[in-house]
VEXTOR-300220 format. One record per residue (C-alpha): residue number from 0; residue in three letters; chain; x, y, z. Coordinates in pm, 1 decimal, padded with zeros to 6 digits. Layout:
N
<num NUM | residu ALA | chaine A | u X | v Y | w Z>
...
***
This chain:
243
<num 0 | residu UNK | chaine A | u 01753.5 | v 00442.2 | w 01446.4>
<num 1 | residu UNK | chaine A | u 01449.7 | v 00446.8 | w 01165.6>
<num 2 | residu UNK | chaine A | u 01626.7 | v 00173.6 | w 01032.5>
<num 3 | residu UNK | chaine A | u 01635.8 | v -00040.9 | w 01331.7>
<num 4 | residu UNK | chaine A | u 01309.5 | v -00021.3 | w 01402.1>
<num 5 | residu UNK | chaine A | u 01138.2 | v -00112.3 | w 01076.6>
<num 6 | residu UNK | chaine A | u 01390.8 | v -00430.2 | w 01120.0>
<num 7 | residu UNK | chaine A | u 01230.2 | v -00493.1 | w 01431.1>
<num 8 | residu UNK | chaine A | u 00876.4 | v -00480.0 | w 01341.0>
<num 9 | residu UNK | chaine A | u 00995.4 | v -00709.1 | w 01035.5>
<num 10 | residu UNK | chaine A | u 01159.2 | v -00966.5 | w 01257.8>
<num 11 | residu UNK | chaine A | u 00837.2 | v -00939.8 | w 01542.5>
<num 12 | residu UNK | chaine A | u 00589.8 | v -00989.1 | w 01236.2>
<num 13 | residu UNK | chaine A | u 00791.9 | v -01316.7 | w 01133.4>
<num 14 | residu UNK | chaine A | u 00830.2 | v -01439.6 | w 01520.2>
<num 15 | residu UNK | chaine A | u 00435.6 | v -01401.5 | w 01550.1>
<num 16 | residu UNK | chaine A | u 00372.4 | v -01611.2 | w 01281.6>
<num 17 | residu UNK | chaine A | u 00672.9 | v -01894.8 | w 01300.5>
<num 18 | residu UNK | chaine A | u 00566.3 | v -01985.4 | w 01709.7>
<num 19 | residu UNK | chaine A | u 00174.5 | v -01987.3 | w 01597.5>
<num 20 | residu UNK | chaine A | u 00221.6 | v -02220.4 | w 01352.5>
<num 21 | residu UNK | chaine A | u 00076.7 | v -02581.0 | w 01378.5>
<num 22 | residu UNK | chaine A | u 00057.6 | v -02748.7 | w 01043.8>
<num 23 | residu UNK | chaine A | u 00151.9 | v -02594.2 | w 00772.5>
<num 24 | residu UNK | chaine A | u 00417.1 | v -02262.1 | w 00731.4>
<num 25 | residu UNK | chaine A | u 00384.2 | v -02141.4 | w 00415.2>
<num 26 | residu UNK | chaine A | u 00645.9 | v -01873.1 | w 00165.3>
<num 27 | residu UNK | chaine A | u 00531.8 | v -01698.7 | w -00111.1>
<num 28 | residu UNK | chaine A | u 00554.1 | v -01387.4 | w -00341.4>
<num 29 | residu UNK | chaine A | u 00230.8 | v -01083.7 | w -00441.5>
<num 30 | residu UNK | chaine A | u 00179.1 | v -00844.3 | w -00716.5>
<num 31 | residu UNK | chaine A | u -00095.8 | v -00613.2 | w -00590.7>
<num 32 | residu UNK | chaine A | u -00204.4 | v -00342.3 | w -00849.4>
<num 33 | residu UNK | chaine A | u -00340.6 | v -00091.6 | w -00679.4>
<num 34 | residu UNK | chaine A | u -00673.1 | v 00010.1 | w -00838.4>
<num 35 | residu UNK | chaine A | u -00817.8 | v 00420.1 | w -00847.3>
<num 36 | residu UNK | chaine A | u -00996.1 | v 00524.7 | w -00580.6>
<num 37 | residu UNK | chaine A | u -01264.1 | v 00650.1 | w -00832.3>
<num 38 | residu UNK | chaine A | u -01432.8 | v 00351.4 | w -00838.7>
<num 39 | residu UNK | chaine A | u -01559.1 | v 00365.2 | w -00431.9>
<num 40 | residu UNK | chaine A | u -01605.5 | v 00728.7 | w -00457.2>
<num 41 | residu UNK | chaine A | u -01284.1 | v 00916.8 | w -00471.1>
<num 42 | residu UNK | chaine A | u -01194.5 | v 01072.1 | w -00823.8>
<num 43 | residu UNK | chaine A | u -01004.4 | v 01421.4 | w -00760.8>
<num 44 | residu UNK | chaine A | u -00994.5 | v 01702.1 | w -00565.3>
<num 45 | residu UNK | chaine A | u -00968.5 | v 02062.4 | w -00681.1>
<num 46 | residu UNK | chaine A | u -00842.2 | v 02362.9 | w -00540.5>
<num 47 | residu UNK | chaine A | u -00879.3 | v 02744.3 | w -00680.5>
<num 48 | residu UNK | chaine A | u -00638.7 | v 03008.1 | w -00593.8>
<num 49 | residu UNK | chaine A | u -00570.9 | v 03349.1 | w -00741.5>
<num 50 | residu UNK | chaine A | u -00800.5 | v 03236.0 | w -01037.0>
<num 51 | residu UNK | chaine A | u -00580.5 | v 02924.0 | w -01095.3>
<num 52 | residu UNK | chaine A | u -00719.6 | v 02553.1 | w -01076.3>
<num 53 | residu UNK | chaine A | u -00496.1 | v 02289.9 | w -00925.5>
<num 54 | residu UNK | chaine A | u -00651.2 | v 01950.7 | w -00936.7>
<num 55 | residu UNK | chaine A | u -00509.7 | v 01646.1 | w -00751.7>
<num 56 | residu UNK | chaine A | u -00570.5 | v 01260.7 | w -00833.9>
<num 57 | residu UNK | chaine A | u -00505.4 | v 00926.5 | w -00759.0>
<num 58 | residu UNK | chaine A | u -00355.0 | v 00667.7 | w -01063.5>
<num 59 | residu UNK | chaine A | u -00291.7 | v 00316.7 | w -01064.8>
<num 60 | residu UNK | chaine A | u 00012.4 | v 00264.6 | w -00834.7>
<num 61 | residu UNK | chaine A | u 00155.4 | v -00121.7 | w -00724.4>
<num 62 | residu UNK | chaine A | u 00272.4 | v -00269.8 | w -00430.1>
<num 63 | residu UNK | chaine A | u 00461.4 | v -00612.6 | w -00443.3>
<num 64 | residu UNK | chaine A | u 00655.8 | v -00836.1 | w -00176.7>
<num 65 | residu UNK | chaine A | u 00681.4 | v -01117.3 | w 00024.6>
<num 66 | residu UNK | chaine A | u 00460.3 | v -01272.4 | w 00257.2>
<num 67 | residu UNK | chaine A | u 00460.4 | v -01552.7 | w 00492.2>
<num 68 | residu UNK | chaine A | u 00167.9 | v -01805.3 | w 00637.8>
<num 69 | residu UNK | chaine A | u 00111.5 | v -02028.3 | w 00932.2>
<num 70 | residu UNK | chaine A | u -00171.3 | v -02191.7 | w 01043.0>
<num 71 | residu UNK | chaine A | u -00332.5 | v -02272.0 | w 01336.6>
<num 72 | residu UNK | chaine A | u -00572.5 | v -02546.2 | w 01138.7>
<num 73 | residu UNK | chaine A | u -00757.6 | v -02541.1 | w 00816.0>
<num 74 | residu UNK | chaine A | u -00979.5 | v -02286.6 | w 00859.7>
<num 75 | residu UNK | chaine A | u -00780.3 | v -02041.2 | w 01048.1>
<num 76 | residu UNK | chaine A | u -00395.5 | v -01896.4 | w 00981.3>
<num 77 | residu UNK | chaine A | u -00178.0 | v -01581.5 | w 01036.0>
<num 78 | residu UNK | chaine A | u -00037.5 | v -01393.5 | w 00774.8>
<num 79 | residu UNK | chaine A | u 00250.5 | v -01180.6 | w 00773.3>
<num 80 | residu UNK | chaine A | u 00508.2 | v -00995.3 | w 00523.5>
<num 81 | residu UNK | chaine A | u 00717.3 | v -00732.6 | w 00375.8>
<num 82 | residu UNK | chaine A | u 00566.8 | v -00516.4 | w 00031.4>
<num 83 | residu UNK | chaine A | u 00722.2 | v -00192.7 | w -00214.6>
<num 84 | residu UNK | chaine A | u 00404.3 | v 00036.4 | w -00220.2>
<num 85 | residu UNK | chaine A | u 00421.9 | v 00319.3 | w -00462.3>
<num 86 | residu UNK | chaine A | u 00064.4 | v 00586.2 | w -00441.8>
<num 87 | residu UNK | chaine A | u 00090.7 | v 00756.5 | w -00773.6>
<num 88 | residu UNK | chaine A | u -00061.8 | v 01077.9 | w -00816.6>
<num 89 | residu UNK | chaine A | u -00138.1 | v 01323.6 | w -01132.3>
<num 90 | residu UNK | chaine A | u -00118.9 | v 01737.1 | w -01014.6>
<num 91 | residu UNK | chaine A | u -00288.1 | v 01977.5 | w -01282.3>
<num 92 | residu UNK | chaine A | u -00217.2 | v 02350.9 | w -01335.5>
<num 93 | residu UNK | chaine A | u -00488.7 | v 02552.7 | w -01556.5>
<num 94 | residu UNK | chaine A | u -00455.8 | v 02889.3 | w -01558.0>
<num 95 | residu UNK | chaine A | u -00651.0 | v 03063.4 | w -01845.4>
<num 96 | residu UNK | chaine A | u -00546.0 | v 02894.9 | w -02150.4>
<num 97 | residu UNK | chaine A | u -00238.8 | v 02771.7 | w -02022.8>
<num 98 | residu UNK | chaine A | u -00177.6 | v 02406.2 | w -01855.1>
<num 99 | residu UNK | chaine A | u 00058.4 | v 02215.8 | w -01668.7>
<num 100 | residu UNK | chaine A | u 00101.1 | v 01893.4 | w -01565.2>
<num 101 | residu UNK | chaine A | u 00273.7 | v 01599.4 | w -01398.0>
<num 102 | residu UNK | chaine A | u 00288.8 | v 01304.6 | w -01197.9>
<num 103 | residu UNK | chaine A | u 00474.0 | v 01144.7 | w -00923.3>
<num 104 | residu UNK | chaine A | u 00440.6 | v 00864.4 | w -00671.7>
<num 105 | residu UNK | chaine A | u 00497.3 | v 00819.4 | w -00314.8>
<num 106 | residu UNK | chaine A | u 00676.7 | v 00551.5 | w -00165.6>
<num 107 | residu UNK | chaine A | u 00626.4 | v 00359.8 | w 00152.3>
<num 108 | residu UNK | chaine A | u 00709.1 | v 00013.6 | w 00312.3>
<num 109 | residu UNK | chaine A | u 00472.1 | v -00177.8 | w 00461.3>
<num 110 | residu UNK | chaine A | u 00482.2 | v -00468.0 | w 00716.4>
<num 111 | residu UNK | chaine A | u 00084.2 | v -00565.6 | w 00740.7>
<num 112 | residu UNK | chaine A | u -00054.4 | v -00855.3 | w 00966.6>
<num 113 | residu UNK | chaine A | u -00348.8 | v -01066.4 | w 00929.6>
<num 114 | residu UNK | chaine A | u -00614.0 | v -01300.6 | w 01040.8>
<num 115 | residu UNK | chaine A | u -00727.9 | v -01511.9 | w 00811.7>
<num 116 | residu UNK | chaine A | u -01042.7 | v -01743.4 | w 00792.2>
<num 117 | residu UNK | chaine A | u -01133.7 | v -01993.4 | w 00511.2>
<num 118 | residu UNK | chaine A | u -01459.6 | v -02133.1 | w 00351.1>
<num 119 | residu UNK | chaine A | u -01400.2 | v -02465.5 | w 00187.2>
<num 120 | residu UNK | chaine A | u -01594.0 | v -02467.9 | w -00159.5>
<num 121 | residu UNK | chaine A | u -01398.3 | v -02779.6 | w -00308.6>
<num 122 | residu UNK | chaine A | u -01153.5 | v -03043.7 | w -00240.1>
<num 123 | residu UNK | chaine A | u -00891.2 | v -02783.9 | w -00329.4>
<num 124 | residu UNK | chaine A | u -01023.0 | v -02454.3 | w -00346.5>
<num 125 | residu UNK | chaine A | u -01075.5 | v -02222.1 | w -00045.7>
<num 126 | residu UNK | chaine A | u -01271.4 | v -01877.0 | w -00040.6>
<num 127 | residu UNK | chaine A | u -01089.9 | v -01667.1 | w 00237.7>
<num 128 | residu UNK | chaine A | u -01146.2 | v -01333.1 | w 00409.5>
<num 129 | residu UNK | chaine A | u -00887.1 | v -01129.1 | w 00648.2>
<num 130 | residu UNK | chaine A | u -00881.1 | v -00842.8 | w 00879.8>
<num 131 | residu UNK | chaine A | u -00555.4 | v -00689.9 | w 01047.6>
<num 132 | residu UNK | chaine A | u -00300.3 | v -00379.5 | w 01041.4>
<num 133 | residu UNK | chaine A | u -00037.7 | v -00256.6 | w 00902.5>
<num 134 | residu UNK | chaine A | u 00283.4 | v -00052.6 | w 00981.7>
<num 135 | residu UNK | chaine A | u 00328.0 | v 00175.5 | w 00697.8>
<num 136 | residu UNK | chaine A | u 00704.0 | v 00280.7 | w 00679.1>
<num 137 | residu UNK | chaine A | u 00759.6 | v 00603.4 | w 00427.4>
<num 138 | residu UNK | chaine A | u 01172.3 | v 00669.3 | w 00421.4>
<num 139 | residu UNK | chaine A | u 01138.2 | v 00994.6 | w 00243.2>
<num 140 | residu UNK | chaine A | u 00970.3 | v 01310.8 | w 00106.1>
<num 141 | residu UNK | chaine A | u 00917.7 | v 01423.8 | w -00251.0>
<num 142 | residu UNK | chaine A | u 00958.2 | v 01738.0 | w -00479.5>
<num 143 | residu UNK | chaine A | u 00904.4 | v 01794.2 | w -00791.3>
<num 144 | residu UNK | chaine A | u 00925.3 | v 02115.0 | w -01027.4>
<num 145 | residu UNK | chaine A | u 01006.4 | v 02306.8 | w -01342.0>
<num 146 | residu UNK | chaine A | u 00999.0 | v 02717.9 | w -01382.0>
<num 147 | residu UNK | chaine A | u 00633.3 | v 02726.7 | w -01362.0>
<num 148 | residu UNK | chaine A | u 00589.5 | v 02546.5 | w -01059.7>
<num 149 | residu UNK | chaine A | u 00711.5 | v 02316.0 | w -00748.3>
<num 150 | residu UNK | chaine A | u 00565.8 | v 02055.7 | w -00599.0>
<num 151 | residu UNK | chaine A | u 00674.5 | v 01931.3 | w -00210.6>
<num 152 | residu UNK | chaine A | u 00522.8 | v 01652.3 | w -00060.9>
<num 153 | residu UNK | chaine A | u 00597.1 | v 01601.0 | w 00290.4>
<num 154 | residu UNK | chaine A | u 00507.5 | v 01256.6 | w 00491.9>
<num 155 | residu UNK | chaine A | u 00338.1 | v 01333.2 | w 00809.3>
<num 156 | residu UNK | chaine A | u 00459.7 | v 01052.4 | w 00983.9>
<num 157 | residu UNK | chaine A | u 00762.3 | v 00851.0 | w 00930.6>
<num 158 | residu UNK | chaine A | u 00515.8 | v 00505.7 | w 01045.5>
<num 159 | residu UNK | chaine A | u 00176.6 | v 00553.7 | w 01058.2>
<num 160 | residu UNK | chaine A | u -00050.5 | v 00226.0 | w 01129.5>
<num 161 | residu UNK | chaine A | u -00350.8 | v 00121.8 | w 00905.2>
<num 162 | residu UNK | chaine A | u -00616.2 | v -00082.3 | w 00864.6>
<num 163 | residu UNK | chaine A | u -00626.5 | v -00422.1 | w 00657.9>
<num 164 | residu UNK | chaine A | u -00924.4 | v -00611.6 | w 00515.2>
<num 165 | residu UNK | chaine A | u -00919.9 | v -00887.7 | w 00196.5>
<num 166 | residu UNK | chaine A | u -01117.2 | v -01159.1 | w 00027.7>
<num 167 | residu UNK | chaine A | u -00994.5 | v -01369.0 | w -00225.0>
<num 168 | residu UNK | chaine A | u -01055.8 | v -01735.5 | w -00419.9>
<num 169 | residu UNK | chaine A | u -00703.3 | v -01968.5 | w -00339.7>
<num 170 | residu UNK | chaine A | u -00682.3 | v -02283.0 | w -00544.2>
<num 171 | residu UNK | chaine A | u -00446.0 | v -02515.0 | w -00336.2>
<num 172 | residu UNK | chaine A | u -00203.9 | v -02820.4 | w -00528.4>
<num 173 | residu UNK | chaine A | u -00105.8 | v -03131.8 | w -00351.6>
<num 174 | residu UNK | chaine A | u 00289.1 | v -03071.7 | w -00477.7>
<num 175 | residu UNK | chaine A | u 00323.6 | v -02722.0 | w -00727.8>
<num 176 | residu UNK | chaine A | u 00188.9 | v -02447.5 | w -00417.4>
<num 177 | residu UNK | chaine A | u -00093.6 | v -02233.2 | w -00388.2>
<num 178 | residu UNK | chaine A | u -00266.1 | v -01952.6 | w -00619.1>
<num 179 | residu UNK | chaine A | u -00440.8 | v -01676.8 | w -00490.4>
<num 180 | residu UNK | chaine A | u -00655.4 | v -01430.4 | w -00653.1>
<num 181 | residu UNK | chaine A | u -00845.5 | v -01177.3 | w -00401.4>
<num 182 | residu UNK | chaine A | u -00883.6 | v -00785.2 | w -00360.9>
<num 183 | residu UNK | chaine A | u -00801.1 | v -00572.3 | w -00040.1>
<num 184 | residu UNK | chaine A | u -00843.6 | v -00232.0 | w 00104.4>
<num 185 | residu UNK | chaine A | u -00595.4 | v -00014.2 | w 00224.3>
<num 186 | residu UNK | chaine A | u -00684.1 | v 00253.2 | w 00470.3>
<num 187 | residu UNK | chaine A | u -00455.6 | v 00457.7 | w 00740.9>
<num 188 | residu UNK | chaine A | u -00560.4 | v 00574.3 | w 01040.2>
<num 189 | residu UNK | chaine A | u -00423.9 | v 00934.5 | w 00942.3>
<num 190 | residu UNK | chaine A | u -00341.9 | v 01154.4 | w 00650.7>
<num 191 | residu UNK | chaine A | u 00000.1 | v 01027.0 | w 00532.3>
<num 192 | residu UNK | chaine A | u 00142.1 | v 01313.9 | w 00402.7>
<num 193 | residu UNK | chaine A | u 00080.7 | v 01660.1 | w 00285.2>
<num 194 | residu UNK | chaine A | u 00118.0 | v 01820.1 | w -00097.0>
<num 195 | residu UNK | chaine A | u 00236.5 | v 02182.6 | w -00122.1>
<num 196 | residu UNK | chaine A | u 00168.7 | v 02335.2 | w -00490.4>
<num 197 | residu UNK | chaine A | u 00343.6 | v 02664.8 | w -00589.5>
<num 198 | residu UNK | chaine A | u 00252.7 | v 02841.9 | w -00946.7>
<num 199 | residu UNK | chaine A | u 00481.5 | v 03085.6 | w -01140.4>
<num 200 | residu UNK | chaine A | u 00320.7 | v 03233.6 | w -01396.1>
<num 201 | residu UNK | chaine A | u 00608.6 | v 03370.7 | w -01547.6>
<num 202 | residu UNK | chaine A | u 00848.5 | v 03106.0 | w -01534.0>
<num 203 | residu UNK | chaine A | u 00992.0 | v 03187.3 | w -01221.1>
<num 204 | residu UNK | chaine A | u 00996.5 | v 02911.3 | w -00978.7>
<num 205 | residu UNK | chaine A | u 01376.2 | v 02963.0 | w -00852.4>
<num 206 | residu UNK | chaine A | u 01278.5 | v 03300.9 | w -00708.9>
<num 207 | residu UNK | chaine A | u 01010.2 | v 03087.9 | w -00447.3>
<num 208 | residu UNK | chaine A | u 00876.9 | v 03333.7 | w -00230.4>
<num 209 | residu UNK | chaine A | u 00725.9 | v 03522.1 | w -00568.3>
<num 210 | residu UNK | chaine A | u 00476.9 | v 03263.2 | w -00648.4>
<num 211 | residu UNK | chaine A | u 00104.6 | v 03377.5 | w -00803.9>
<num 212 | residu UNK | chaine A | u -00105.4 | v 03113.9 | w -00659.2>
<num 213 | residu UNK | chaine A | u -00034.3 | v 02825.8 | w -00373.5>
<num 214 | residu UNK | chaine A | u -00265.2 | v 02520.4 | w -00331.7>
<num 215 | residu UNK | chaine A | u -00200.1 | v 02241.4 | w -00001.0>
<num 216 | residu UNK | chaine A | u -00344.3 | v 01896.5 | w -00061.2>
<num 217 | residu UNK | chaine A | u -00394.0 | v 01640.6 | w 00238.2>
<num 218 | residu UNK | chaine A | u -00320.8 | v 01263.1 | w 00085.7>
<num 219 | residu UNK | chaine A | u -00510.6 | v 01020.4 | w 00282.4>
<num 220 | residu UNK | chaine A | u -00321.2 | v 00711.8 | w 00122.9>
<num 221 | residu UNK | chaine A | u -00631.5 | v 00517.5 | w 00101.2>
<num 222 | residu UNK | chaine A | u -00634.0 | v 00245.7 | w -00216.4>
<num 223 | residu UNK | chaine A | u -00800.4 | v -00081.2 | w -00358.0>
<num 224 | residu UNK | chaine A | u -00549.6 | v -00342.4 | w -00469.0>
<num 225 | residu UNK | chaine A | u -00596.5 | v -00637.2 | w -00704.5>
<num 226 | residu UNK | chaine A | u -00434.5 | v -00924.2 | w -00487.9>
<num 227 | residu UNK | chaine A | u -00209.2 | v -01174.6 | w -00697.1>
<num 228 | residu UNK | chaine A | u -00012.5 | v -01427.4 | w -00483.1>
<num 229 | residu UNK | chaine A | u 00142.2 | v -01717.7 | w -00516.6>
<num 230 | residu UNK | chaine A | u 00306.5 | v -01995.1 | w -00218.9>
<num 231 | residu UNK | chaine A | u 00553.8 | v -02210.5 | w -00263.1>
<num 232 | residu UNK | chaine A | u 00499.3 | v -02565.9 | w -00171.5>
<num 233 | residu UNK | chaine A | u 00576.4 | v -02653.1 | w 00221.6>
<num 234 | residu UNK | chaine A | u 00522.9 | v -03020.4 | w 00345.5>
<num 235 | residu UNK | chaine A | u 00356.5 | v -03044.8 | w 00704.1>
<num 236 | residu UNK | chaine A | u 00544.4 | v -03063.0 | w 01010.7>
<num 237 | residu UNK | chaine A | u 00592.6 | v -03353.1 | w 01128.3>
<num 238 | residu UNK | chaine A | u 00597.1 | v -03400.1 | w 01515.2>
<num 239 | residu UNK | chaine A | u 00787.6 | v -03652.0 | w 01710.5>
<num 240 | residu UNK | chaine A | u 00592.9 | v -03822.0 | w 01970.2>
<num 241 | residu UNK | chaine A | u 00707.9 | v -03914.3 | w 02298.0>
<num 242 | residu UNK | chaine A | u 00772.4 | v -04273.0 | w 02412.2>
***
């Protein structure tokens, strides 16, 4: 049923777009490293429990997909597409002398759609800004572990919508496509998910309910992205007029 739905959301996204279109409909690929949240105020959060630190924070992650364009004329088009998103996360353990770590990421799917309006600066190059939503899909939850502690992370939502907003430089070419360099921000309207962190100071995680200290972390799923695109070359469409 999960299934079906994200496959209808994917083929509504790509019906949007496809009737809208005037001019131009456009196919193309994106790399989008997602940048830490450090850098907008977000570096880590800490919890204490039993005299044990656990520390939580955001790492570089990526997303990358597909995406489609139409446009209603040259300064105004809808955007549409498909992208891998993986939220990667580094969990801490320091109790006394003694330290544990690891990492893991979080997975998700995500079928965003946007408005987008352009600035001319040159003959060929455009300065563009968006604003639109997103349906993040997450299939799964994650655990992770050894015998001095485990890690669950549990979505809180199998979709959960968010908020889009980008600006970015695109240099257009008459025949080879266009390349597009821009940044975006990422932000749901709800805690995706939810990070349980059990300790075993003596190496005994497979007995679970004798843990020494517990920590619960609320992921918010927020991120920056570096925005790397490129579209493959689509001739106008050509209308037949009436006699």
């Amino acid at each position: 049923m999960r299934v079906k739905t994200l496959l209808f959301f994917v083929s509504i996204t790509f019906v949007i777009c496809g009737y809208s279109q005037k001019d131009v409909t456009t196919f193309g690929v994106q790399l989008k490293p997602i940048v830490p949240m450090s850098i907008i105020g977000f570096d880590e959060e800490i919890i204490e429990s039993n005299n044990v630190d656990f520390t939580l924070s955001a790492k570089t992650g990526f997303s990358f997909g597909m995406v489609a364009r139409h446009g209603f004329s040259k300064m105004f088009s809808l955007e549409g597409g498909i992208n891998f998103t993986r939220r990667n996360y580094d969990l801490l353990i320091q109790d006394g002398g003694q330290e544990l770590s690891s990492d893991f990421g979080f997975i998700s799917y995500d079928i965003p759609i946007l408005a987008l309006v352009y600035i001319q600066l040159g003959e060929n190059s455009f300065l563009n800004t968006a604003f639109g939503a997103s349906i993040d899909f997450f299939p799964s939850d994650l655990e992770t572990w050894n015998e001095y502690y485990w890690q669950y992370t549990s979505r809180e939502e199998w979709l959960v919508p968010s908020l889009l907003a980008n600006v970015g430089y695109e240099y257009r070419t008459y025949k080879n496509g266009y390349i597009y360099i821009g940044a975006s921000y990422h932000r749901p309207f709800f805690d995706i998910a939810r990070t349980d962190v059990s300790y075993y100071r003596d190496g005994d995680s497979y007995n679970s309910l004798r843990y020494d200290a517990l920590s619960t972390f609320n992921l918010d799923g927020s991120y920056l992205t570096l925005d790397f695109r490129y579209f493959f070359h689509e001739d106008p469409e050509r209308k037949t007029k009436r006699k």
